[in-house]
C-alpha positions in Angstrom: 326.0 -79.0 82.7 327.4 -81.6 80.5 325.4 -82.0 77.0 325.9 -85.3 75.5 326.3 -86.4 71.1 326.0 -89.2 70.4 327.1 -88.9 66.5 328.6 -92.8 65.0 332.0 -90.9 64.2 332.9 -91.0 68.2 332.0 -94.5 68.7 334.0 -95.1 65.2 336.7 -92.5 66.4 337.0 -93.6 70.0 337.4 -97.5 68.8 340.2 -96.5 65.9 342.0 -95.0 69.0 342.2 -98.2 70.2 342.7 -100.6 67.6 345.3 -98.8 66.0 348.1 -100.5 67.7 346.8 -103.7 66.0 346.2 -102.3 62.7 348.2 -104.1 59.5 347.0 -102.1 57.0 349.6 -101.4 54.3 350.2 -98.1 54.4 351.3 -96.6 51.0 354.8 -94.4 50.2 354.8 -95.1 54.2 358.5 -97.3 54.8 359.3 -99.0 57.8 356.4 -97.2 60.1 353.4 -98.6 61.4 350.7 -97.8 63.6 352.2 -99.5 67.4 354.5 -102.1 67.5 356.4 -100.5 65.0 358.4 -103.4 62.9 362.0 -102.7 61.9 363.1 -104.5 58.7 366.4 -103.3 58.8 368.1 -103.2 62.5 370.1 -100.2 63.0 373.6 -100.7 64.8 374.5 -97.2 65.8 373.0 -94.4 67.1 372.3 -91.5 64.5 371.4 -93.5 61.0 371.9 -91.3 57.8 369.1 -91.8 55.1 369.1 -90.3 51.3 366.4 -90.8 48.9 366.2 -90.9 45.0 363.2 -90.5 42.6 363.8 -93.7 40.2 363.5 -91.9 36.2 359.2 -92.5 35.5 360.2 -93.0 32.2 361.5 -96.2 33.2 359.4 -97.2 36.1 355.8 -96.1 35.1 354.4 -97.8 38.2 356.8 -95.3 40.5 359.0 -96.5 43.0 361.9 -94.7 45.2 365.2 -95.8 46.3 366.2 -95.0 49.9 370.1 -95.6 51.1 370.7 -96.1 54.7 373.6 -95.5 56.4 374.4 -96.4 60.1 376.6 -93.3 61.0 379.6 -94.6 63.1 380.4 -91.9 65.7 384.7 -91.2 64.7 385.4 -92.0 68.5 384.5 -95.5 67.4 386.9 -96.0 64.4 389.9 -97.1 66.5 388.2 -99.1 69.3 385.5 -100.8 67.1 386.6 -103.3 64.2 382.9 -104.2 63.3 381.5 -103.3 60.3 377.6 -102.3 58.9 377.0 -102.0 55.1 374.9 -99.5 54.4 371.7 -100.7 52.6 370.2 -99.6 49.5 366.1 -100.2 49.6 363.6 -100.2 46.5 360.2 -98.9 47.7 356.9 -99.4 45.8 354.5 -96.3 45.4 352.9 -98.4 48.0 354.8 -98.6 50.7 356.3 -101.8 50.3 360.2 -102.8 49.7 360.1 -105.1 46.9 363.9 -104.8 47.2 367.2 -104.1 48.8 371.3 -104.2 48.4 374.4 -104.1 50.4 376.8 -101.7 49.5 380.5 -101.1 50.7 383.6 -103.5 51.4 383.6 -106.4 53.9 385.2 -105.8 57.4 385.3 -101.9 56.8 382.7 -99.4 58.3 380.9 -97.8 54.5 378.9 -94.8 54.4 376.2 -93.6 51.9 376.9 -90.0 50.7 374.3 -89.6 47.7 372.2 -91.6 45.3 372.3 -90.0 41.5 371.0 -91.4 38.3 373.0 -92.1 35.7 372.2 -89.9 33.2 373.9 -92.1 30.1 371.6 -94.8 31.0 368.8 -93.4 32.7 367.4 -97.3 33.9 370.4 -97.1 36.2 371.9 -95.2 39.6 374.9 -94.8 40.9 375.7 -94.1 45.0 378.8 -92.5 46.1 379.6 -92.8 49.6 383.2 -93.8 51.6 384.8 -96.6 53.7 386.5 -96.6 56.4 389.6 -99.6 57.3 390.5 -100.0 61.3 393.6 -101.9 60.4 394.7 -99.9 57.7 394.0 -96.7 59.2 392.4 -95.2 55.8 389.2 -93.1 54.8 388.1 -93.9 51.2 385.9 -93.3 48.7 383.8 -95.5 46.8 381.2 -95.5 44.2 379.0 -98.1 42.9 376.6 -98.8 40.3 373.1 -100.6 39.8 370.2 -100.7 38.1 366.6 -100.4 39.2 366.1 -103.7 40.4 369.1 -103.6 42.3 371.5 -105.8 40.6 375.0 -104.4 41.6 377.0 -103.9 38.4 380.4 -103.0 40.0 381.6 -100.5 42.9 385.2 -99.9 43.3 387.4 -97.6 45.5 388.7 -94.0 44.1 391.8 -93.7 44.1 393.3 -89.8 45.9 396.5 -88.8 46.0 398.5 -89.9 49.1 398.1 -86.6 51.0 394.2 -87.0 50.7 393.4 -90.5 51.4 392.6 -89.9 55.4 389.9 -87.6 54.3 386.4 -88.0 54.5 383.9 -87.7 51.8 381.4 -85.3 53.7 379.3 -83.9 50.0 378.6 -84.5 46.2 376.6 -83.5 44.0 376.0 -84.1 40.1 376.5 -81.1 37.9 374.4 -79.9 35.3 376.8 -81.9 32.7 376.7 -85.1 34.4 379.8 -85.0 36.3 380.0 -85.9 40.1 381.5 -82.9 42.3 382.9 -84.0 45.5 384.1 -82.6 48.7 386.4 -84.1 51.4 388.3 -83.2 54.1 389.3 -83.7 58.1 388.4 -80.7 60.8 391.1 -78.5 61.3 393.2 -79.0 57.3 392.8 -78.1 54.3 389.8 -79.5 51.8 389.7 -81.0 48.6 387.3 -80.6 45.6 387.7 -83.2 43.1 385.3 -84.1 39.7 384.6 -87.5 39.0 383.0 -89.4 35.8 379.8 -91.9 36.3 382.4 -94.4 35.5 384.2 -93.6 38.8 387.3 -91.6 37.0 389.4 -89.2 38.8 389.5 -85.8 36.0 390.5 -83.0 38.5 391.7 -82.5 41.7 392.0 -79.2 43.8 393.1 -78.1 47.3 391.1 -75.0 49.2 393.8 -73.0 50.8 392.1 -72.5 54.1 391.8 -74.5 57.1 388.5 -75.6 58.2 385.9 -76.9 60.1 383.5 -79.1 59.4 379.5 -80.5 60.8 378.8 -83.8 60.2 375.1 -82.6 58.4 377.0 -80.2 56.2 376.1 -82.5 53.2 373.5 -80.5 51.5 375.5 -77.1 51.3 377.5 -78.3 47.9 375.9 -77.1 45.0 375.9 -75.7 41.4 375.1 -72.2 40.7 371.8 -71.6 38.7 373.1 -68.5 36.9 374.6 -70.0 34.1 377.6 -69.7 35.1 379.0 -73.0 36.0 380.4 -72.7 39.3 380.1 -74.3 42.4 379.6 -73.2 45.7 379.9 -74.4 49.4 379.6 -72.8 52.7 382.5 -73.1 55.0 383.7 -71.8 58.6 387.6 -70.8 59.5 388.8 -69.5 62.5 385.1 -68.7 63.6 384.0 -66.8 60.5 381.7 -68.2 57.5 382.6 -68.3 54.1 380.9 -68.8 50.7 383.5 -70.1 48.6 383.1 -70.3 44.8 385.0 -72.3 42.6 385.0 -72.5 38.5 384.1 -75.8 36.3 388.2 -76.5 36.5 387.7 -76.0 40.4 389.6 -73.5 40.7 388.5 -70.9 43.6 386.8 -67.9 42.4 385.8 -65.8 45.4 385.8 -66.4 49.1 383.4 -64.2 50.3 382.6 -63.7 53.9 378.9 -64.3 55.1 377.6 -62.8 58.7 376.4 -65.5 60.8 374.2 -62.7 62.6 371.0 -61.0 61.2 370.2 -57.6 63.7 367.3 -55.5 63.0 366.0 -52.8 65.2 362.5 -51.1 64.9 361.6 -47.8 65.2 360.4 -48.7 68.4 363.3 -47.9 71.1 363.1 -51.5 72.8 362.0 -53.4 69.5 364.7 -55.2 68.1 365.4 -58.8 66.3 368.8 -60.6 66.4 368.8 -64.3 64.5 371.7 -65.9 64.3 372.5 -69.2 62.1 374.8 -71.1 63.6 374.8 -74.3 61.4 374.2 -74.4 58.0 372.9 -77.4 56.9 371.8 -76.6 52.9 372.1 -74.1 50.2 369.7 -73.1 47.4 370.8 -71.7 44.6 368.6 -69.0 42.5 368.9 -68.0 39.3 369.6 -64.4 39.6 372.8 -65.8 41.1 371.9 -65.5 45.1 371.9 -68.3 47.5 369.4 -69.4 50.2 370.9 -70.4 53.4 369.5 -72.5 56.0 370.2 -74.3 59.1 369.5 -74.3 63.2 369.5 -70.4 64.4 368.2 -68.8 67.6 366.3 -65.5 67.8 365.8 -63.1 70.4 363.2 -60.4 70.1 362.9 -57.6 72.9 359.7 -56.4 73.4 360.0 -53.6 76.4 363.1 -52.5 78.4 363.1 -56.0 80.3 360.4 -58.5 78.3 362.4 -60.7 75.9 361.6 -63.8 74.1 364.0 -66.0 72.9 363.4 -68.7 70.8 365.6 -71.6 68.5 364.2 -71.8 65.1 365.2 -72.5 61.2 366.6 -69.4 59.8 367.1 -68.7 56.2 369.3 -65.8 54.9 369.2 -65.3 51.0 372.7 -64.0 49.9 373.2 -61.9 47.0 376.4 -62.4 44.6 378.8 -60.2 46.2 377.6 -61.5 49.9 375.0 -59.1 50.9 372.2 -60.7 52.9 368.9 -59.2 51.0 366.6 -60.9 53.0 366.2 -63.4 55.9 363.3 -65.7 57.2 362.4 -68.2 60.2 360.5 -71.2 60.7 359.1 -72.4 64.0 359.3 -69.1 66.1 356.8 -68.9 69.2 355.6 -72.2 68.8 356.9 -73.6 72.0 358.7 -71.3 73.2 357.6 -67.8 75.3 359.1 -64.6 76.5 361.5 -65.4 79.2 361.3 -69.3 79.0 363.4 -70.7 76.3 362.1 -74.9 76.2 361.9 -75.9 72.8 364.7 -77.5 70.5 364.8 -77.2 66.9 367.1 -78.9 64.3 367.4 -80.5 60.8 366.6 -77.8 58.6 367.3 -80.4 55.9 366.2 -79.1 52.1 365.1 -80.1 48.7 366.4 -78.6 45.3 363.6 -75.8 44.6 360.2 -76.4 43.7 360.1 -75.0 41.3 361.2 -71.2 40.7 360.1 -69.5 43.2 359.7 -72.2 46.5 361.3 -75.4 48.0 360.7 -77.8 50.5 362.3 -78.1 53.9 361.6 -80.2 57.1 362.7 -80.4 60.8 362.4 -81.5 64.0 360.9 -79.4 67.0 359.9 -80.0 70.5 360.1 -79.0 73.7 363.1 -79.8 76.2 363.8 -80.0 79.9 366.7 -80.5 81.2 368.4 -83.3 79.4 365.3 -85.2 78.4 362.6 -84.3 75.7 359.1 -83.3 77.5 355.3 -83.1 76.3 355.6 -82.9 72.5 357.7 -83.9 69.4 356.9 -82.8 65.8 358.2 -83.7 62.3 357.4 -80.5 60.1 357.2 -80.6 56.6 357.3 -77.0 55.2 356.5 -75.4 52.0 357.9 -71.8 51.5 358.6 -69.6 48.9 361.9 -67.4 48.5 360.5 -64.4 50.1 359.7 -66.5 53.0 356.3 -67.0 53.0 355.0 -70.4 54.1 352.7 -72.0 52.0 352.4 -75.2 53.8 353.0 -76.7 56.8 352.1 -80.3 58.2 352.8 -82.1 61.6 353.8 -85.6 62.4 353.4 -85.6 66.1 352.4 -89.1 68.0 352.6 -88.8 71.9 352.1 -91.7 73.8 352.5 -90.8 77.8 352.5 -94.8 78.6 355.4 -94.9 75.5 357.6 -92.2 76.6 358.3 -89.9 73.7 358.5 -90.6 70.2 361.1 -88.5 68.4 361.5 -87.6 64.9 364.3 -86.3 62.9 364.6 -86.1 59.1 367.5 -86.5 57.0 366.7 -86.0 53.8 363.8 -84.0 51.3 364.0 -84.7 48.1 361.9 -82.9 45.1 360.2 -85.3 42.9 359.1 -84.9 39.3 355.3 -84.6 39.9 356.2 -81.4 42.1 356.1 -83.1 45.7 359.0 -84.3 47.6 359.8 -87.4 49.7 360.9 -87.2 53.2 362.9 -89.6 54.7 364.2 -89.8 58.3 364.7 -91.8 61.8 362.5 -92.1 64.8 362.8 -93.7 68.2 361.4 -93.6 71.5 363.1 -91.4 74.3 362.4 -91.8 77.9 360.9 -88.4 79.0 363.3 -88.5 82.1 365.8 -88.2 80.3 367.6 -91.3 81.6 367.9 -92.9 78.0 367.9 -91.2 75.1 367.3 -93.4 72.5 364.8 -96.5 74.5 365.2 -98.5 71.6 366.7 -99.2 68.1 366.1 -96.1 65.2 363.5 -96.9 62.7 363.3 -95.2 59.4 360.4 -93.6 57.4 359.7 -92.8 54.3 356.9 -90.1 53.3 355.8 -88.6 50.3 353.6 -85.0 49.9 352.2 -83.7 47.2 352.9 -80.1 45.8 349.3 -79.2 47.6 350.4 -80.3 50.6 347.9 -83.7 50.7 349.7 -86.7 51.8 349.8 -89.6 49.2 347.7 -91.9 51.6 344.9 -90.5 52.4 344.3 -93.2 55.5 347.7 -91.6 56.6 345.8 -88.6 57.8 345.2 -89.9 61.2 348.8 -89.5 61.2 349.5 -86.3 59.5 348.1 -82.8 60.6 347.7 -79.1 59.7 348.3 -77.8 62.9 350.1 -78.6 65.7 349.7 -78.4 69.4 351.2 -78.1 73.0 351.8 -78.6 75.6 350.4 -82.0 76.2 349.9 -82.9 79.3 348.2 -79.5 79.4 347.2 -77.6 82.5 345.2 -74.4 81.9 345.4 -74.2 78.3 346.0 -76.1 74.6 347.9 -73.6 72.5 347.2 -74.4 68.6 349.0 -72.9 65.9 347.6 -73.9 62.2 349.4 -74.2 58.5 348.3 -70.9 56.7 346.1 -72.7 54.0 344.1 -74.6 56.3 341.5 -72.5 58.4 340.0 -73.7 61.4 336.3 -73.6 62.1 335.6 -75.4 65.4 337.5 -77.3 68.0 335.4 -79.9 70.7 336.9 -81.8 73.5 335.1 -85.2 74.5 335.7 -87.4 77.6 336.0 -90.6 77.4 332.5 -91.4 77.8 332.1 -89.5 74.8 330.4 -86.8 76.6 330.9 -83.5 74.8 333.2 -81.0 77.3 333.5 -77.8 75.0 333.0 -76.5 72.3 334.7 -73.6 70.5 334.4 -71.7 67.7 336.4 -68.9 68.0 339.7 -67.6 69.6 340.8 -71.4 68.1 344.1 -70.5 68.6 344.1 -71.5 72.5 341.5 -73.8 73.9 340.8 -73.3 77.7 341.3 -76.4 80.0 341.4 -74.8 83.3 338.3 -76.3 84.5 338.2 -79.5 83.3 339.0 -82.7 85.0 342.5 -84.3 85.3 342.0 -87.3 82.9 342.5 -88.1 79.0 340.1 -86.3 76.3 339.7 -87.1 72.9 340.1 -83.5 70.9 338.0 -82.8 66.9 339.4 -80.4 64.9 337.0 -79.3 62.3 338.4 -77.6 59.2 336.7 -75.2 57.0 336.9 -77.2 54.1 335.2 -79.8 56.0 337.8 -82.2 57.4 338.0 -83.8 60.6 341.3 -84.7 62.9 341.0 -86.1 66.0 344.0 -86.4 68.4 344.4 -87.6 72.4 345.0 -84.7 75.0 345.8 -85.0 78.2 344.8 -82.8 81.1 347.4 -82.6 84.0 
């Protein structure tokens, strides 16, 4: 028999439901994204828009205030058939949410392309971004740099000049070095790469070739970086001929070592059918330590077999921490189980897109997950934000998951984490909607977000929660069960499912980590998560 509450927060829970998609609250450190209709105030062109995000210095800008560079990211098969061009856009963004304001970068009538933001460190009140252009007619590939300060007042960009055998290639990663320099890497798929060192001041100092063919991913960006060891090398991960390589290169860019890395990790139990294979198959960042090793990560699959015929398979972000002379010492995955079950591989993971460490001992990465069928995303999409340590221990995790069955789906996928000076990081990204069928990808334009977290995990807004969760949860529609999986410091203490009479369905205490739905009535359900610490989430469920 039904028992019925009648407690002020469904009434006020129940009513936020549906008044949200009317709601113009400001929504602080929150860019571009708003409760339904979701406004775009800068219309993306293309389909997959590139987003990098900088920390302006607080020493400067007490009040705090981020810069966000957007890129719409041309696919190449355009270059020759498309003469129109998009400036990427540079965006100033309050500690409120709001863009108080914005620049056009690149050359007119060329396709330009954001690479990095950097401060300058000679005079910290003003950035620099470092990006490329591309010119149909005259058949080039470029790079650029430019400089402003933090009220966006362009004080020059101009063109870097390459050797002649270099020009056609593209800027895919820089970074700025411990001494202030900028560190670049460019190349084509299938030639060899350059590495060249640049001043703030957009001077050419050094140029060097890598002697190896290669290939390249488009999201390879983030695995350019400076060893922490004192040493003053740099490091990027490449592939040749099918095989990975950590190369090393001195301050003079000259190669060091190119050391082989295993793409596969296999480990086998004592049990005789219990055995793990994860495999990495595109690195998307490295993290340097300081004992001289480097954290990998990127999209990997794993396959665990449980008994002579049970498997599970499962894609996930994998982690592998190398040691100096290419040793993997230890290895780590994100997102395992969560969709996903033995013998039914649904769910699709990618982005494993990282900050600089936390400090010593964690960092921050984020990614996209969800289930898939056939050519279409089904039930659920998440944006997870992720706190782990170098062992490979989460500390963290939070969910941004919005499904709205009338809708379609909303996707999520994150481009870049950035680690800011109070300890949190900023994650910025593009979402759309995607018809579930399958039938259209991306149902209309890209929007970008902004969000910041705090090192504890809180979100800077606290009216964001409604948004943001500690858990997440699938499938939805559901049929005969709710499977819940919850970020390690959060405990659950109850979970109740109410019609939409506010009638109180069940009730559960225990065993949180599935909620039965067999019996219930096909029909919407409003579902209260009740923390231990005492706070609430409510979310929509659907039973099928």
């Amino acid at each position: 028999m039904k028992t019925k509450k009648q407690p002020l927060f469904i009434l006020g829970t129940v009513l936020a439901m549906l008044l949200c998609s009317n709601s113009a609250a400001q929504q602080p450190d929150f860019l571009f994204e708003h409760p339904y209709p979701y406004p775009i105030l800068h219309t993306l062109k293309w389909e997959v828009p590139y987003t990098f995000t900088l920390e302006v210095a607080p020493e400067s800008n007490p009040e705090g205030c981020y810069l966000v560079a957007v890129s719409d990211l041309k696919p190449v098969s355009c270059y020759e058939s498309d003469s129109v061009a998009f400036p990427p856009m540079v965006y100033k963004v309050s500690h409120m949410g709001t863009v108080v304001g914005e620049l056009p970068l690149g050359y007119e009538g060329r396709f330009s392309f954001v690479v990095r933001l950097f401060d300058d460190p000679a005079e910290p009140s003003h950035c620099l971004a470092i990006g490329y252009t591309h010119d149909n007619n005259l058949h080039y590939d470029r790079p650029f740099m430019a400089k402003f300060d933090h009220d966006l007042h362009l004080m020059w960009q101009k063109e870097i000049e390459l050797p002649g055998p270099y020009r056609s290639d593209l800027l895919l990663a820089a970074i700025m070095d411990s001494s202030g320099d900028i560190i670049c890497f460019s190349g084509v798929s299938g030639a060899n790469p350059i590495f060249y060192r640049l001043t703030t001041e957009g001077e050419l100092t050094a140029i060097s070739p890598y002697q190896y063919p290669t290939s390249f991913f488009i999201n390879n960006c983030g695995s350019l970086f400076e060893y922490r060891d004192g040493s003053g090398d740099y490091g990027q991960v490449l592939e040749s001929d099918g095989q990975r390589y950590l190369v090393r290169i001195n301050r003079n860019l000259e190669l060091v070592n190119n050391q082989a890395v295993p793409k596969q990790i296999h480990e086998e139990n004592a049990s005789p059918y219990f055995t793990v294979d994860l495999s990495i198959e595109i690195v998307h960042t490295c993290i340097p330590l300081p004992d001289g090793s480097v954290i990998l990560g990127g999209d990997g699959s794993l396959s665990r077999q449980y008994t002579q015929f049970d498997w599970a398979y499962d894609d996930v972000i994998g982690f592998m921490r190398i040691d100096a002379d290419g040793n993997i010492v230890s290895y780590a995955y994100a997102g395992q189980g969560e969709i996903g079950t033995v013998n039914d591989s649904i769910k699709v993971m990618n982005g494993a897109t990282c900050s600089d460490m936390a400090g010593e001992d964690n960092f921050y990465f984020s990614y996209m997950v969800g289930g898939q069928h056939g050519f279409g995303y089904d039930y659920i999409n998440s944006l997870v934000v992720t706190k782990m340590d170098i062992e490979g221990n989460i500390i963290w995790q939070r969910y941004w998951n919005r499904y709205y069955p009338e809708y379609d789906m909303k996707v999520y996928e994150s481009n870049c984490v950035t680690t800011l000076s109070d300890g949190g990081c900023l994650v910025s990204g593009y979402c759309y909607y995607s018809d579930i069928n399958g039938s259209n990808r991306y149902g209309s334009p890209p929007e970008i977000f902004l969000l910041k977290f705090f090192a504890n995990g809180t979100f800077s807004a606290p009216e964001m929660e409604e948004y943001i969760r500690p858990y997440a949860f699938w499938p939805n529609p559901a049929k005969d069960e709710l499977q819940m999986k919850y970020s390690p410091d959060m405990h659950p203490a109850q979970v109740e499912l109410y019609d939409m009479q506010g009638f109180l369905v069940r009730a559960q205490s225990s065993g949180l980590e599935q909620i039965e739905m067999q019996d219930l009535a096909t029909g919407n359900y409003l579902m209260r998560v009740t923390m231990k610490n005492g706070k609430v989430f409510t979310d929509k469920v659907v039973k099928e």
